[in-house]
Phi, psi and omega in degrees: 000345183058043173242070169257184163344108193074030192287351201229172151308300174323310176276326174293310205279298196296335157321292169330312184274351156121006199262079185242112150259140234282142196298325200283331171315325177293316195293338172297304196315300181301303180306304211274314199283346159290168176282025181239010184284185162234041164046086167351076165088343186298330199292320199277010165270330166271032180056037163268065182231178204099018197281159200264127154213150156013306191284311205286317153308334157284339170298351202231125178258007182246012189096146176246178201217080192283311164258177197239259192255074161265177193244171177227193184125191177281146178288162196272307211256155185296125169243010180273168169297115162352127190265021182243033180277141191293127174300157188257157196289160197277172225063000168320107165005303183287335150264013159302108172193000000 
């Protein structure tokens, strides 16, 4: 799909310059810049707090509690196979029997 190392400009260039960064750095970057982050500090300037990074997940070893109330029960949406799915060809194990 060519989305490795240097798949972004952004990302070809801070390579170059020498800039390799670290999985637990992506995943904070990712964690705090998403919607549940805390944008690295922005949120507690708009009086906003509790936004999720590393640290804050590491503190807590049971988990954060992002909702309240989800829901559960059976999903709405189908996980079975399509019934216009190709069959499988003979000799096949499943058909065997």
């Amino acid at each position: 799909m060519g989305l490795g190392v240097g798949a972004f400009p952004l990302q070809r260039l801070a390579h170059r310059l020498g800039v390799r960064p670290s999985p637990r750095f992506l995943a904070d970057a990712l964690l705090r810049t998403g919607p549940a982050g805390d944008w690295y500090g922005l949120r507690r300037l708009l009086g906003r707090r509790g936004g999720l990074s590393v640290r804050r997940l590491r503190k807590a070893p049971h988990g954060v509690v992002l909702a309240e109330h989800q829901r559960t029960g059976p999903s709405s949406r189908s996980t079975q196979a399509p019934l216009h799915a190709a069959p499988a060809p003979p000799g096949h194990p499943d058909l065997a029997m």
